[in-house]
N, C-alpha and C positions, 0 to 999 in steps of 0.2 A: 478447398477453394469455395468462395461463397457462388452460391446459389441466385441469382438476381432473375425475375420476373417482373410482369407487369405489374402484380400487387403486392411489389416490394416484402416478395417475402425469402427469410434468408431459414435455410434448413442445415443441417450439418453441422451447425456449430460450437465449437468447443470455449464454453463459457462456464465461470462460478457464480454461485448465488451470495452475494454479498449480503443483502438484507432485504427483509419481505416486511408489509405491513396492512391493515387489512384497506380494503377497497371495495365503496357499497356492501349489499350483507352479504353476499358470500365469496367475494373473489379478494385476489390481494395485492397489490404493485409487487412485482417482483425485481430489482435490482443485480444487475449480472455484469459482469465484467465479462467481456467477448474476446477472442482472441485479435479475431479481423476487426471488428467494429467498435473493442473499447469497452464504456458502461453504456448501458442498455436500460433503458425502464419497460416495464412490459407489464398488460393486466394477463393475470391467470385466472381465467373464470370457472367460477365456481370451486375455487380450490380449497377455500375451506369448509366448505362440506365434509362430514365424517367421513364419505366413501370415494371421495374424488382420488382416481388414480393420481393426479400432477403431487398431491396433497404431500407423499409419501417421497416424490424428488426432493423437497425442496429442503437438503441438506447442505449446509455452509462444508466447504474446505472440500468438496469433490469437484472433481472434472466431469461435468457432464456432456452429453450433443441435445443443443437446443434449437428449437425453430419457432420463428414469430415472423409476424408482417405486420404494414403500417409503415404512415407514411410520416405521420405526424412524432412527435419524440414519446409519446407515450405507445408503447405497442401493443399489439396482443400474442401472448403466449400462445405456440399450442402446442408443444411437447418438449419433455427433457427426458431426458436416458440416459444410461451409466454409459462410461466411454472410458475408464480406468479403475484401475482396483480401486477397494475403498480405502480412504486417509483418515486415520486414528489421534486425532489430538486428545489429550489429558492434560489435567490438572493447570499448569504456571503456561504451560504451551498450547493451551484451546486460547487462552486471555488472548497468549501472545496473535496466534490465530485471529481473533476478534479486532483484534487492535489492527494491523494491518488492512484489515474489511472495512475499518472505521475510515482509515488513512487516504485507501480508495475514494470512498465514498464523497469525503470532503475535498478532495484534492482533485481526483481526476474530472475532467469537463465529457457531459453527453456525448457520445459519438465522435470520439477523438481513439484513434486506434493507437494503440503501443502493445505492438507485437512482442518487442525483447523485454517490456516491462511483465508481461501475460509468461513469458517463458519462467523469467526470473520471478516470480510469483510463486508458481507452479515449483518450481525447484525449491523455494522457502519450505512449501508445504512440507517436502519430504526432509527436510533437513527439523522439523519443528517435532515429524515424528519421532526420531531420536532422543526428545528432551534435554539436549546438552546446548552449552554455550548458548544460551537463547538471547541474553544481553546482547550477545555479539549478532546475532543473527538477526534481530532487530536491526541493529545501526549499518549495518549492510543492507536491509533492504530501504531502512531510511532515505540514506542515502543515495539508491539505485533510483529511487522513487524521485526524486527531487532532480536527478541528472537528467532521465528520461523525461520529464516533464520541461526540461528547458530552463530550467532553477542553474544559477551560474554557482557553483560552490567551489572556488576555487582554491584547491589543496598543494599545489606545488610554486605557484611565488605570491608573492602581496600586493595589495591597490596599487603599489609604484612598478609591477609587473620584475621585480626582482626575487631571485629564487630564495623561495623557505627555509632556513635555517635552521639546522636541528637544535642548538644550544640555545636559540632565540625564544625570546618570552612576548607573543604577542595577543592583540583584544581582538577578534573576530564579530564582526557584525556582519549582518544580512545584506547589508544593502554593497559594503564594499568590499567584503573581505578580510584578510588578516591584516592588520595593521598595527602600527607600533603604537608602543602602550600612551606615551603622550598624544599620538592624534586624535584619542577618541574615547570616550570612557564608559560607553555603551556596551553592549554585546557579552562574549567570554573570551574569559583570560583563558592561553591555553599555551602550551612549548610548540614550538616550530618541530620536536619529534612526534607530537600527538599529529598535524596535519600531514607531515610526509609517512606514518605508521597507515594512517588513512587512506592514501593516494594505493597503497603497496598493498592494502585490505590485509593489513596487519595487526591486530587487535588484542597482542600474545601480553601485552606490556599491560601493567594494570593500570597506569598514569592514564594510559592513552585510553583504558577503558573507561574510566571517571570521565575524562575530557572532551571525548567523543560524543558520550551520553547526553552532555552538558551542552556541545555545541548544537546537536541533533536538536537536541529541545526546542533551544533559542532559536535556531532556524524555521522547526516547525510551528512555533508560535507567531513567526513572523509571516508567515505563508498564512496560516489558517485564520489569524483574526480575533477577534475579540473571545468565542466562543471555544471553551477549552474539550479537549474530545473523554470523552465518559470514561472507556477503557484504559488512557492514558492516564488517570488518577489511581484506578484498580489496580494497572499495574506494579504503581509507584509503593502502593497500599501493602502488596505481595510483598513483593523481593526488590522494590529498586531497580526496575529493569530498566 
């Protein structure tokens, strides 16, 4: 439970470090995704100093316990600490790691909490440790990410609120949904069983894995904007994911 005082300071808490950057000469923005509180910007002073203990926290893809206060949206750091074993990404699955940080970053708003997204995060993590189906484990959290944010993605009927059809071939766009192929010639083409494979977080089929990848894209370009995200081309560069 958060900690509240008068100098808005929150202790205890269970957040990742998404991305650090430096700030004046020796301190650095630190970017955290909090469980209770969301993304978090925070200074860590003096942290890059050679001997600064915070120096040595600031590891992407752990749970750590952090405290800062501050009233304004920039905060001040003053401690993180381990609060779970450590997490091991390698190789195709550190990117993939990276890339959901990015996903964060651009997508989630300052100080907006999403508890079940901070859960479901957290459980990617351990699932990225394995190295397996990562394609898949992307477009699941793709998707988890865009739900919880309030993103209308709807996988079981179409713009005329009629149920999806597995044998139907329809064009999906952002704005309305799945739609028949003459109303609109924007978006992706995809089968009515890639959207209900989806709904059921069924991703076994390989069609629905092409098509889901495809839709995820189009969706996520349509949310983030002109500016394409870094890790998303490395990805593509690797394996396709």
């Amino acid at each position: 439970m958060a900690i509240r005082t008068e100098s808005h300071r929150q202790d205890n808490q269970s957040v990742y470090i998404l991305h650090t950057y430096p700030f004046k000469e020796t301190s650095l923005v630190v970017e955290l995704f909090s469980q209770q509180f969301g993304r978090i910007a925070a200074v860590a002073k003096g942290a890059r100093r050679p001997h600064s203990a915070m120096r040595g926290m600031l590891q992407s893809f752990q749970m750590l316990s952090g405290a800062w206060s501050g009233k304004n949206e920039l905060k001040t750091l003053h401690s993180l600490d381990w609060s779970a074993g450590l997490t091991l990404l390698k190789g195709e699955a550190l990117m993939c790691g990276f890339y959901m940080n990015e996903l964060l970053l651009r997508l989630l708003p300052r100080e907006d909490a999403h508890e079940t997204l901070f859960e479901y995060y957290t459980n990617t993590m351990r699932t990225l440790t394995e190295g397996r189906d990562l394609a898949t484990t992307l477009r699941r959290f793709e998707l988890k990410l865009l739900q919880e944010m309030g993103y209308a993605v709807p996988l079981l009927q179409d713009e005329n609120e009629q149920e999806i059809m597995a044998d139907n071939t329809y064009r999906y766009e952002a704005e309305y949904g799945a739609c028949e192929l003459k109303a609109i010639k924007s978006g992706v083409q995809l089968s009515g069983k890639t959207l209900l494979d989806m709904a059921r977080n069924d991703y076994a089929d390989a069609v629905t894995q092409n098509q889901s990848k495809q839709l995820m894209r189009h969706l996520l370009a349509h949310y983030l904007g002109d500016k394409p995200l870094y890790t998303r081309q490395l990805l593509i560069d690797l394996q396709g994911l």
